[in-house]
Backbone as JSON, one array per atom type, in Angstrom:
{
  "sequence": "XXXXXXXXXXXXXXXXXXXXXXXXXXXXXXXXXXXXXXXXXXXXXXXXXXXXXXXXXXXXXXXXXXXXXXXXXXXXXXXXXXXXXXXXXXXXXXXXXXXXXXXXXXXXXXXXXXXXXXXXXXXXXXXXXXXXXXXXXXXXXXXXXXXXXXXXXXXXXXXXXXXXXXXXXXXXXXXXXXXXXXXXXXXXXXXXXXXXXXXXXXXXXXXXXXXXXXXXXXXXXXXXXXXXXXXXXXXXXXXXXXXXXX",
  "N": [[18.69, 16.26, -11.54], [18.36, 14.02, -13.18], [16.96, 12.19, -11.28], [14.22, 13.09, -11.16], [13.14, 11.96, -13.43], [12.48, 9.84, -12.18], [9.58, 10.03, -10.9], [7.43, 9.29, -12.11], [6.91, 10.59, -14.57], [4.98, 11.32, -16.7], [1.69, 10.05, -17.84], [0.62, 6.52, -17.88], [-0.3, 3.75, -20.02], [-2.0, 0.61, -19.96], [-2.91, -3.25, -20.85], [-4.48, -5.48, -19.11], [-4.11, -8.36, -19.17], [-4.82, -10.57, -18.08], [-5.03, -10.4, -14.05], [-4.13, -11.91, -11.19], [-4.65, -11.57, -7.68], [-3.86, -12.3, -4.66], [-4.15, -11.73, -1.11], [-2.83, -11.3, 2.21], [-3.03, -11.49, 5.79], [-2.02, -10.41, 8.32], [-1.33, -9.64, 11.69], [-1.71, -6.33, 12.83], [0.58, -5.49, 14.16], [2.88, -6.98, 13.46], [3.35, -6.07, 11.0], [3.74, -3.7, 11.16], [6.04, -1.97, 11.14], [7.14, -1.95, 8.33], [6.21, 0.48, 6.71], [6.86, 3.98, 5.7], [7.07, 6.94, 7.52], [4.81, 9.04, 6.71], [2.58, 6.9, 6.05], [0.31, 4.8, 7.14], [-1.01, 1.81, 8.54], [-4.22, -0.02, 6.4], [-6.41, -1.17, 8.08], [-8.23, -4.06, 8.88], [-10.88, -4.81, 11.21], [-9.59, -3.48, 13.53], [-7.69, -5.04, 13.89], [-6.28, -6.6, 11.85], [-3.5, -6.14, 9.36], [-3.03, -5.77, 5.73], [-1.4, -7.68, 3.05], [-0.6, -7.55, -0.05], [-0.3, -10.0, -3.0], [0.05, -9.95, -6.01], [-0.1, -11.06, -9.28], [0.51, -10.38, -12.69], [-0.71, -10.54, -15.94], [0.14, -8.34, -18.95], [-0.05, -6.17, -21.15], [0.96, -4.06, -23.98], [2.54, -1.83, -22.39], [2.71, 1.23, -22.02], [3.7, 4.7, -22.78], [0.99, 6.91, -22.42], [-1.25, 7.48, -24.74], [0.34, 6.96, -26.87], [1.34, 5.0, -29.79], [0.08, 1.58, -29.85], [2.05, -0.33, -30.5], [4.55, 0.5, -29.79], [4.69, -0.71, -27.2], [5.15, -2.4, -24.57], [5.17, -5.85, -23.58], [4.38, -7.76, -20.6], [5.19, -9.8, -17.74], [4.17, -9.56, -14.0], [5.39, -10.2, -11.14], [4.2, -8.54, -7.68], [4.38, -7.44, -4.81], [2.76, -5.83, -2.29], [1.35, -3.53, 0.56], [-1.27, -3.26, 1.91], [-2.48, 0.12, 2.71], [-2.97, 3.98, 4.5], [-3.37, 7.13, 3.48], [-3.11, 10.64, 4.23], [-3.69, 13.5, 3.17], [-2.5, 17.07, 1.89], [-4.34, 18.52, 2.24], [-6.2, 17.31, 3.47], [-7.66, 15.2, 2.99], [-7.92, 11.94, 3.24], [-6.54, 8.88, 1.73], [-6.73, 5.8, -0.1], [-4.62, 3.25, -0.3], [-1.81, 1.49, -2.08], [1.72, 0.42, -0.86], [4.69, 0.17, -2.25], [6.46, -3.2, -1.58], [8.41, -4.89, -3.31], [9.34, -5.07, -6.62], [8.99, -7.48, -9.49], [9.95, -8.54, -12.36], [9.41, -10.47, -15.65], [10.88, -9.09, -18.04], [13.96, -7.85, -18.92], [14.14, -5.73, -20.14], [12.03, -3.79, -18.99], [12.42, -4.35, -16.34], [14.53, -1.99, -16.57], [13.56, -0.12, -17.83], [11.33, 0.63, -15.93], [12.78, 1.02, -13.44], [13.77, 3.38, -14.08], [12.19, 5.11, -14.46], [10.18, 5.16, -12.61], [10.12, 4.46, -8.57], [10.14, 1.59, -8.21], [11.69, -0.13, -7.3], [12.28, -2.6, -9.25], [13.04, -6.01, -10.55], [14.35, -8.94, -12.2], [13.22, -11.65, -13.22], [11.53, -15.11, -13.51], [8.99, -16.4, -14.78], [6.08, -17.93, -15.43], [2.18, -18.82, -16.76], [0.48, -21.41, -16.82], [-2.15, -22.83, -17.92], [-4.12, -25.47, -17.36], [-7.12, -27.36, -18.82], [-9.42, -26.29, -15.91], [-8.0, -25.26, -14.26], [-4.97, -22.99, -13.05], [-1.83, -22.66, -12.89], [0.7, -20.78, -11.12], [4.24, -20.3, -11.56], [7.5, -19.65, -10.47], [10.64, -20.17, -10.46], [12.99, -18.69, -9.87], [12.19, -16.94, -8.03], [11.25, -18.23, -6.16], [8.05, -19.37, -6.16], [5.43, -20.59, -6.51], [1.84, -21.28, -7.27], [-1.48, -22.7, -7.27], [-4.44, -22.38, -8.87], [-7.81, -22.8, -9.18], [-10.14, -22.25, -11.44], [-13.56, -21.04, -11.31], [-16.07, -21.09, -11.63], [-18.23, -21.04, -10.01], [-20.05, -21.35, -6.71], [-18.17, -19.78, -4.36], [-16.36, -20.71, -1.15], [-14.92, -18.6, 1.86], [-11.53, -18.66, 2.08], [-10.43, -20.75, 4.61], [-8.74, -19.08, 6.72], [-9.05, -16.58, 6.64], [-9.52, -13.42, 8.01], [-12.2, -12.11, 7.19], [-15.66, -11.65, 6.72], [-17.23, -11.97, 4.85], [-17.63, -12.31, 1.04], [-18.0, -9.82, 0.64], [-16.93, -8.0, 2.04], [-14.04, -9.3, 1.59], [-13.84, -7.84, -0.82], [-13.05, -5.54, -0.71], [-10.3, -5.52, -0.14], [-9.19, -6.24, -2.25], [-7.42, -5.14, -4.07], [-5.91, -4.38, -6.99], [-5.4, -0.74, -5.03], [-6.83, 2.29, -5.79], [-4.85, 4.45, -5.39], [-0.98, 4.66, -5.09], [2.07, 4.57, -2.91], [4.92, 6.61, -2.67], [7.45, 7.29, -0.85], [10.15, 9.59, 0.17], [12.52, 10.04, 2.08], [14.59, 11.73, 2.49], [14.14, 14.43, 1.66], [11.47, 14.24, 2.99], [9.27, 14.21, 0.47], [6.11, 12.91, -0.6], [5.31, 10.97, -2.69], [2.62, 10.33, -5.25], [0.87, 8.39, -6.97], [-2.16, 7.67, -9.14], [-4.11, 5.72, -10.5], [-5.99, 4.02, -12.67], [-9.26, 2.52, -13.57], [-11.75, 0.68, -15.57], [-14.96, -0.99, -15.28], [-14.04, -2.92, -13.64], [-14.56, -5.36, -12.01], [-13.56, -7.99, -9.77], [-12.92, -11.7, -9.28], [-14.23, -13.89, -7.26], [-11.52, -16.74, -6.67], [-10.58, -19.87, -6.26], [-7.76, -21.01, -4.37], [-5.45, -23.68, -4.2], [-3.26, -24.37, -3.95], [0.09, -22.63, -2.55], [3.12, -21.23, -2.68], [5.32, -19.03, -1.44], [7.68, -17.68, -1.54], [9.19, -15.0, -0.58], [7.55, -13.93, 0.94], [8.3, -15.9, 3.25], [10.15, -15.04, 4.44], [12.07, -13.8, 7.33], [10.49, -11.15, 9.37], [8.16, -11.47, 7.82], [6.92, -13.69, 7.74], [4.35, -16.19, 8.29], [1.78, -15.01, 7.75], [-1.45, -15.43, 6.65], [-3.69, -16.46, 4.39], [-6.24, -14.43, 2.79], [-7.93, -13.66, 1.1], [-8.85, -13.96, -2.63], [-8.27, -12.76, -6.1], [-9.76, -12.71, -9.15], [-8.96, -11.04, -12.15], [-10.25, -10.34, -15.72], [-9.24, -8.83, -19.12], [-9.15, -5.97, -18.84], [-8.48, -2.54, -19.68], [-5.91, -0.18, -18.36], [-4.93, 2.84, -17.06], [-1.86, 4.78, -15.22], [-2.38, 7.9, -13.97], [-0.18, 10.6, -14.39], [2.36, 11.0, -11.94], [1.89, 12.92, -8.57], [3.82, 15.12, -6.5], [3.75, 15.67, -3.38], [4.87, 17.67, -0.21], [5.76, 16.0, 3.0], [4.08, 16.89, 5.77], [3.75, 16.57, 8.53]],
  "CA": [[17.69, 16.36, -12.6], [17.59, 12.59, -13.49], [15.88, 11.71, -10.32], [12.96, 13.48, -11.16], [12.42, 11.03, -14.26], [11.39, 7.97, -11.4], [8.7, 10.13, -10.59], [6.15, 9.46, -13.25], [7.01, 11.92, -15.12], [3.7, 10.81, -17.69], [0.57, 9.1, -17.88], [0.68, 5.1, -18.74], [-1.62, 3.07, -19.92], [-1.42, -0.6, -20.43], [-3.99, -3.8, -20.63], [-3.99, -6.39, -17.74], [-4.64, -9.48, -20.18], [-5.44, -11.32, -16.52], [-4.38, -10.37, -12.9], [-4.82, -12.44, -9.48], [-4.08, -10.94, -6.26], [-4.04, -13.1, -3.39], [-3.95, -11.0, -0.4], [-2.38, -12.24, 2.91], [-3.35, -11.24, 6.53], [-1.21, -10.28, 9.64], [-1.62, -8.85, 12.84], [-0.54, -4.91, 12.32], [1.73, -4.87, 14.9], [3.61, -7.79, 12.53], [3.92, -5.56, 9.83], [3.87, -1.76, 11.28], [7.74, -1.62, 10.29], [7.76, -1.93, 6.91], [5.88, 1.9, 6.3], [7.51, 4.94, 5.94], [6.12, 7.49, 8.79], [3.73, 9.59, 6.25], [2.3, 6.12, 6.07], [-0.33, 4.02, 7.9], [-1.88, 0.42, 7.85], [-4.83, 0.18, 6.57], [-7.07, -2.16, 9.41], [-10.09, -4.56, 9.67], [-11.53, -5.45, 12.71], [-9.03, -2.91, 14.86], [-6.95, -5.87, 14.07], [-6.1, -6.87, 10.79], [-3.12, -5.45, 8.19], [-2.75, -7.21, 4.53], [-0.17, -7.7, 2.16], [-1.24, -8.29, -1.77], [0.94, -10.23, -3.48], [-0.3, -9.87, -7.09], [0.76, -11.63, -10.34], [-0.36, -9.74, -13.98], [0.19, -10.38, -17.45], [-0.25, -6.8, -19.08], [0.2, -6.04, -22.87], [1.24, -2.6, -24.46], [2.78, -0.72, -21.7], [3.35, 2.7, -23.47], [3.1, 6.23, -22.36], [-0.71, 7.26, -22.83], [-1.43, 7.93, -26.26], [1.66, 6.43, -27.75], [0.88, 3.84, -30.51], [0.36, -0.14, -29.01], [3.85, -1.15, -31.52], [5.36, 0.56, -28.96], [4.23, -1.06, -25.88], [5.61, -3.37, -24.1], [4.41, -7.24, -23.14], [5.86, -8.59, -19.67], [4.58, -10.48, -16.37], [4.83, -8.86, -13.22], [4.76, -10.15, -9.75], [4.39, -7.69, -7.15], [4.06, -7.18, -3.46], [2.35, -4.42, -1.41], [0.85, -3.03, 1.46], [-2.45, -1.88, 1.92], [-2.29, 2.06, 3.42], [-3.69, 5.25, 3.83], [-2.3, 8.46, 3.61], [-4.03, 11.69, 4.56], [-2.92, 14.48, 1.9], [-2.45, 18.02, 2.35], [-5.82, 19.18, 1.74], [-6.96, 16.53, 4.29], [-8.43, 13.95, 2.17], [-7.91, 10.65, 3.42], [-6.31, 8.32, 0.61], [-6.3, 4.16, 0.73], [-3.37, 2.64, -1.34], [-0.91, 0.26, -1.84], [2.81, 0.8, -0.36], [5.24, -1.34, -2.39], [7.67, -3.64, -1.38], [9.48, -5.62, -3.87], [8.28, -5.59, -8.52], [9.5, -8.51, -10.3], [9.31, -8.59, -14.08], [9.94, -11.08, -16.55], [11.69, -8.88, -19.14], [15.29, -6.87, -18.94], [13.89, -4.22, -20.33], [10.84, -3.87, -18.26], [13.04, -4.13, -15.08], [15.66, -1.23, -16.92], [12.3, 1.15, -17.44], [10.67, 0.71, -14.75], [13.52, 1.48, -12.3], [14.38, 4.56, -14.62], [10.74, 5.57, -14.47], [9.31, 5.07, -10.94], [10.76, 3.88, -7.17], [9.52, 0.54, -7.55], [12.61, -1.24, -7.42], [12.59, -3.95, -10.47], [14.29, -7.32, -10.97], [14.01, -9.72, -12.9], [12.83, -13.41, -12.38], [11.55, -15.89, -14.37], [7.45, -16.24, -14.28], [5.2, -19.03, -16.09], [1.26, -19.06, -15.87], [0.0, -22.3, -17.22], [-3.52, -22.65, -18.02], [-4.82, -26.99, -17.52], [-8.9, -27.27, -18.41], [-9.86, -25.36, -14.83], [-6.29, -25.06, -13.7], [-4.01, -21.9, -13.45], [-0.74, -22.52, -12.18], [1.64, -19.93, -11.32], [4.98, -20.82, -11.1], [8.74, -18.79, -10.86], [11.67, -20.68, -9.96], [14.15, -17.66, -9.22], [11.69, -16.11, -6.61], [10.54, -19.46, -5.17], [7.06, -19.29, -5.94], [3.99, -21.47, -7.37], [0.67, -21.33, -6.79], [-2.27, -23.33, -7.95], [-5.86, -21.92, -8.75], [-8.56, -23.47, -9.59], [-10.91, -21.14, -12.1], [-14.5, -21.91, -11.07], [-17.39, -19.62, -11.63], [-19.32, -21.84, -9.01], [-19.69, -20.81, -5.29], [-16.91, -20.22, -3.22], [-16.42, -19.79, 0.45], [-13.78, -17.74, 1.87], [-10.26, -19.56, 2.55], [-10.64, -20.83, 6.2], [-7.9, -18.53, 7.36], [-9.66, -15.37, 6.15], [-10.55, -13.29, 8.8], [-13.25, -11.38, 6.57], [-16.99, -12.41, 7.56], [-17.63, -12.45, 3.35], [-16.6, -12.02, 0.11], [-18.26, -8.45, -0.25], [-15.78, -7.34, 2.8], [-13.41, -9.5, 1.4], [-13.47, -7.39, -1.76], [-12.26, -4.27, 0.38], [-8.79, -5.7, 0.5], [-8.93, -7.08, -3.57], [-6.08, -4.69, -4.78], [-5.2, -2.84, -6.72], [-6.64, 0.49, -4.58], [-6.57, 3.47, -6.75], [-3.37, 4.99, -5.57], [0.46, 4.29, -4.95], [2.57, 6.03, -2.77], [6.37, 6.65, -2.6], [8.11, 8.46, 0.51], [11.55, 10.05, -0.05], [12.78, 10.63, 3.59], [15.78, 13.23, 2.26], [13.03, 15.38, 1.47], [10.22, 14.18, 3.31], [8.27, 13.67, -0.41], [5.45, 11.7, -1.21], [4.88, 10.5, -4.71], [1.18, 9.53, -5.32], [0.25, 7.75, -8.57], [-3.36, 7.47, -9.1], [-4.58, 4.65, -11.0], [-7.72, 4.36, -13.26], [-9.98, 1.25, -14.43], [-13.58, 0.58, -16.03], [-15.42, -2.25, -15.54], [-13.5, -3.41, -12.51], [-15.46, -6.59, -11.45], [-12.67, -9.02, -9.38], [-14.15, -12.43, -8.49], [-13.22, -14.64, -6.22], [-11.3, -17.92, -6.43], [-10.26, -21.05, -5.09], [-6.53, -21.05, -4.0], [-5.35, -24.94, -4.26], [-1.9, -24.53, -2.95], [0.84, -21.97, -2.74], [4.21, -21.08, -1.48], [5.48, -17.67, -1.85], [8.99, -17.45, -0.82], [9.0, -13.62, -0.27], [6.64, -14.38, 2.6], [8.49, -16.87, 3.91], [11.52, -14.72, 5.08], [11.84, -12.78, 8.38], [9.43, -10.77, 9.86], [7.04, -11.65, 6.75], [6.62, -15.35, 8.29], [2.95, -16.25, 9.16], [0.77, -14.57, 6.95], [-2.43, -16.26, 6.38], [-4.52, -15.91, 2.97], [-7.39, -13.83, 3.37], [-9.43, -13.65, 0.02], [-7.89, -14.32, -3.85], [-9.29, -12.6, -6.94], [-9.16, -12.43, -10.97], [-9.74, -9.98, -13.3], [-9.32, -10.69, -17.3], [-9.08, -8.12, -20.11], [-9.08, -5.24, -18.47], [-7.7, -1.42, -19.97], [-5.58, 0.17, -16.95], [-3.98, 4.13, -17.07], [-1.35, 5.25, -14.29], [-1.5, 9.27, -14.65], [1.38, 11.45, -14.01], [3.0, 11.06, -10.77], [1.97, 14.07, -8.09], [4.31, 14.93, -5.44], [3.65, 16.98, -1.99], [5.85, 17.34, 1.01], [4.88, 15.78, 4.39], [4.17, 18.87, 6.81], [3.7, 16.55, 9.89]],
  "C": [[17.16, 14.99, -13.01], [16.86, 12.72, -12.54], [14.79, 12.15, -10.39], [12.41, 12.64, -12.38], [12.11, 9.76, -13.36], [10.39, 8.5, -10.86], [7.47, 10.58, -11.19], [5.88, 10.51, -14.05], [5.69, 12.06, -16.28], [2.98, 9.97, -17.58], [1.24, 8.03, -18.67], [-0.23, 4.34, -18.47], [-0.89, 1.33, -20.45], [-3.16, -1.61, -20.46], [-3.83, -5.31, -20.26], [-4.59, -7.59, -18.9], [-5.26, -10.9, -18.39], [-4.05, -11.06, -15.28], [-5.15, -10.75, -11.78], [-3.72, -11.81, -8.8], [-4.88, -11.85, -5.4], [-3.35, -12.23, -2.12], [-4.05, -11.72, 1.3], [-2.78, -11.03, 4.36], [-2.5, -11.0, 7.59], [-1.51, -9.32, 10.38], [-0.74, -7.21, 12.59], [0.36, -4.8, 12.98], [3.18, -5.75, 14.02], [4.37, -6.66, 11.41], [4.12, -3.79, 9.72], [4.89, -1.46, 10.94], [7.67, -1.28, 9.23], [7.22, -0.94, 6.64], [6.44, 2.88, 6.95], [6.62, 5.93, 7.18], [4.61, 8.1, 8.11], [2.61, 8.4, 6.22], [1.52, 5.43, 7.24], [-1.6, 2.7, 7.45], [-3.31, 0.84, 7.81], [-5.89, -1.41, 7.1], [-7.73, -2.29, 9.19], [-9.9, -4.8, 10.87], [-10.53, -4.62, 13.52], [-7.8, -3.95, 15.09], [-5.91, -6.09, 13.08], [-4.59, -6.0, 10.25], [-2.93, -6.77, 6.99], [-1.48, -6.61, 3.88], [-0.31, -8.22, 0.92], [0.13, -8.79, -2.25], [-0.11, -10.38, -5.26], [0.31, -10.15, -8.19], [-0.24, -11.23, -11.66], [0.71, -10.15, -15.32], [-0.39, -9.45, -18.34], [0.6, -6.83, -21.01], [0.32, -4.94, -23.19], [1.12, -1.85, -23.74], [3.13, -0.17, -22.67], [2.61, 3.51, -22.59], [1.58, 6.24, -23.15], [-0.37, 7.71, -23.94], [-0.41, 7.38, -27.06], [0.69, 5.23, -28.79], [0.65, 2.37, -29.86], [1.61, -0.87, -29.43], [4.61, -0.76, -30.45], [5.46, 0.53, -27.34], [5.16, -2.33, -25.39], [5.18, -4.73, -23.35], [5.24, -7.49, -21.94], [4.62, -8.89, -18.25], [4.7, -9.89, -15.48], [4.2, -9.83, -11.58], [5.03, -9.13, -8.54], [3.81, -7.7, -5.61], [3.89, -6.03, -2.84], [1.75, -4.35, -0.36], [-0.06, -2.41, 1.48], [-2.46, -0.84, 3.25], [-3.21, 2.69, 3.49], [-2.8, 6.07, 4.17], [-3.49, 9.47, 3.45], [-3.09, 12.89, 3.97], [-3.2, 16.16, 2.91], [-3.43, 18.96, 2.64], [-7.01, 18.28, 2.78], [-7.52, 15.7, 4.0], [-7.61, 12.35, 2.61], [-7.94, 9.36, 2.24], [-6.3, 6.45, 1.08], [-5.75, 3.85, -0.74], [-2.75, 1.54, -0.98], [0.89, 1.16, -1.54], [3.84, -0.56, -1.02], [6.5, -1.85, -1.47], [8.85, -4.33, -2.38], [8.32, -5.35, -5.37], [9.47, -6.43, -8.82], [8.54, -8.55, -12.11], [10.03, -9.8, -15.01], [10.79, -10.67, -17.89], [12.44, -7.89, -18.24], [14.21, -5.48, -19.25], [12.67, -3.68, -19.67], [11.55, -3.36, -17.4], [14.05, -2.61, -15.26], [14.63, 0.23, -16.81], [12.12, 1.24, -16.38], [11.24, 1.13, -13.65], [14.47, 2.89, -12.94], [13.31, 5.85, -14.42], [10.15, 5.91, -12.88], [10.43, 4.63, -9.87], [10.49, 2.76, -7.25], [10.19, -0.99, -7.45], [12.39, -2.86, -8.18], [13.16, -4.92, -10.36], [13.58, -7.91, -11.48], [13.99, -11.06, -12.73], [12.13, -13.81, -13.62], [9.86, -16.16, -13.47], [6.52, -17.13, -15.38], [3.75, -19.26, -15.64], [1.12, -19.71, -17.11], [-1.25, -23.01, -17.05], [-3.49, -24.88, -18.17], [-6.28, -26.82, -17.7], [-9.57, -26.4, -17.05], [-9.0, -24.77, -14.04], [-5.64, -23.8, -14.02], [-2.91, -22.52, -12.48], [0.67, -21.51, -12.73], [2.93, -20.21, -10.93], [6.86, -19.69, -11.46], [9.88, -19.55, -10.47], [12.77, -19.7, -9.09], [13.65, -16.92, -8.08], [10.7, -17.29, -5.81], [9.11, -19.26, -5.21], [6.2, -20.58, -7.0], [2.94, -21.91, -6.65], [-0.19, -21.81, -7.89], [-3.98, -23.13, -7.71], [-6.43, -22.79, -9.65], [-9.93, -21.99, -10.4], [-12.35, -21.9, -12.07], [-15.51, -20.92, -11.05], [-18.81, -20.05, -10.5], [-19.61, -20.66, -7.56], [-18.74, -20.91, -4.55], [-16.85, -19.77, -1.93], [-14.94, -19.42, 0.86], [-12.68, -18.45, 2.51], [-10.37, -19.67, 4.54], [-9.65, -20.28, 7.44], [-8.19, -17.51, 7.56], [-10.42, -14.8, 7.43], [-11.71, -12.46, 8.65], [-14.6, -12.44, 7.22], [-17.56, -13.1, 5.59], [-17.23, -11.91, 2.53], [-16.94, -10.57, -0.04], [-17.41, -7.47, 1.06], [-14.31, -7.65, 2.37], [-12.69, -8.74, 0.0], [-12.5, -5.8, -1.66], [-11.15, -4.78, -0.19], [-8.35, -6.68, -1.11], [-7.91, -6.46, -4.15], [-6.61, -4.57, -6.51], [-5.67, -1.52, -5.96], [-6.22, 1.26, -5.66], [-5.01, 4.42, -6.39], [-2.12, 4.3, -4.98], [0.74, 5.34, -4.23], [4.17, 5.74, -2.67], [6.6, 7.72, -1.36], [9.57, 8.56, 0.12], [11.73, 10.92, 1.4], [13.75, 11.6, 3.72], [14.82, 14.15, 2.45], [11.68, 15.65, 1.87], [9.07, 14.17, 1.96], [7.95, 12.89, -0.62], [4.98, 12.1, -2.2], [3.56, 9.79, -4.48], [1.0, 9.61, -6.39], [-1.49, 7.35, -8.5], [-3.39, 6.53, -10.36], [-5.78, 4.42, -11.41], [-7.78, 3.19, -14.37], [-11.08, 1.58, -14.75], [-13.77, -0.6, -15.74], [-14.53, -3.35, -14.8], [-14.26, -4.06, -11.68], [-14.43, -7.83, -10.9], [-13.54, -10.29, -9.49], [-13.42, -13.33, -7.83], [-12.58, -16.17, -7.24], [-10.25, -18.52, -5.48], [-8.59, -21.36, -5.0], [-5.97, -22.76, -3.82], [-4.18, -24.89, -3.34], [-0.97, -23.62, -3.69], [2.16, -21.88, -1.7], [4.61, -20.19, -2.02], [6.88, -17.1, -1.11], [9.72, -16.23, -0.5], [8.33, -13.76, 0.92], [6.75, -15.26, 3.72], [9.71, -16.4, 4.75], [11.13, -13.71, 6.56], [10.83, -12.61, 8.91], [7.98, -11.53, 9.3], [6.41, -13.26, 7.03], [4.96, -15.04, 8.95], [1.42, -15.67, 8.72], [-0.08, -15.24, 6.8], [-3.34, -15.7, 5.31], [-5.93, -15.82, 3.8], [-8.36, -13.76, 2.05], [-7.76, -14.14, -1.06], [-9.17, -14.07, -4.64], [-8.78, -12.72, -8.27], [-9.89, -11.33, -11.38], [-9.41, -10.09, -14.79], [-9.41, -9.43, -18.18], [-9.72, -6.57, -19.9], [-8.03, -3.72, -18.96], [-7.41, -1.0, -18.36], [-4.76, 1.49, -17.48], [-3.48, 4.1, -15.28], [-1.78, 7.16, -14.89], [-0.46, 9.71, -13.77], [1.43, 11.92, -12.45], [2.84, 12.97, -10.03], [2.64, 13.67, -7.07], [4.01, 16.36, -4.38], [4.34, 16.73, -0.84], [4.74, 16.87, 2.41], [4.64, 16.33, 4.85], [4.0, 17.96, 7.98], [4.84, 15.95, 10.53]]
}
């Protein structure tokens, strides 16, 4: 009976006070492992799979409708997989597939892995704003990265194998759904995800190291775009689940 509370058992809403996703590039055959079977990369060029690694600072998580007093403030960095999944009804879905959430609060990490699959921990997360400067920095998950906030022109990181930023926006993260696979049961969990006024934009990546990406298989990645978004409302609703049939 618990186990059915990690599968969204209710709508949540929260509000992204600013989230960059810097989204990383590898050959699919690199990264075809890491998805469950219902699961498949989703490909540019016949070539391509990515991997978002996304860092948010989000203000009054709370079940939908709940008051904002009882929300919760906390950082999150998070890593995923962009997917698709083809539902029972035949509809062709494009998502994210996670791999690893990191949160800056206990109790964040205690919900969240009471709530959903999306395996929690906790780390230590600092974004520090200089005059044009963001730097992101974690010590416990080896990371820090340094953006430059520039409303100028930018061209696309010279690793990127997009042709421009309005392909490069394809692959900006968050997609609209999540999925979970439970291989006892063959169920997938799909969370749908709902914004307004979802305008990313690009910027300029200065220097990063991302020590999640630096292990194993995950070696070699090359940055493919990097976006922001600031003050943004965000709802999850309530977790649907359907069995695989193939």
């Amino acid at each position: 009976m618990f186990s059915n509370f990690k599968n969204h058992p209710f709508a949540v809403e929260a509000f992204f006070e600013q989230s960059i996703v810097l989204t990383f590039a590898y050959p699919k055959e690199q990264i075809a492992y890491l998805l469950p079977p219902c699961l498949s990369l989703d490909i540019y060029d016949d070539k391509w799979a990515f991997i978002a690694v996304a860092l948010v600072k989000t203000k009054d998580l709370r079940a939908k409708g709940f008051p904002q007093f009882l929300g919760n403030d906390f950082k999150l960095i998070g890593y995923r997989v962009f997917v698709r999944y083809t539902n029972n009804k035949g509809k062709r879905l494009r998502g994210l597939y996670i791999l690893k959430s990191e949160t800056d609060k206990k109790s964040m990490e205690l919900m969240g892995n009471f709530f959903t699959h999306y395996s929690y921990t906790t780390t230590d997360v600092t974004f520090k704003h200089t005059n044009e400067y963001l730097n992101i920095t974690s010590f416990r998950s080896n990371l820090s990265i340094e953006i430059k906030l520039d409303e100028s022109e930018l061209t696309l990181p010279k690793t990127s194998p997009f042709k421009n930023w309005k392909e490069a926006r394809r692959f900006a993260g968050p997609l609209p759904f999540t999925f979970t696979y439970k291989p006892n049961t063959k169920e997938v969990l799909i969370v749908e995800g709902v914004r307004e006024d979802w305008m990313p934009k690009p910027i300029e990546v200065i220097n990063y190291h991302i020590g999640f990406l630096n292990t194993g298989d995950l070696r070699g990645g090359t940055l493919a775009n990097a976006f922001i978004i600031n003050n943004i409302p965000y709802y999850w609703k309530k977790g649907e689940i359907e069995i695989w049939n193939q």
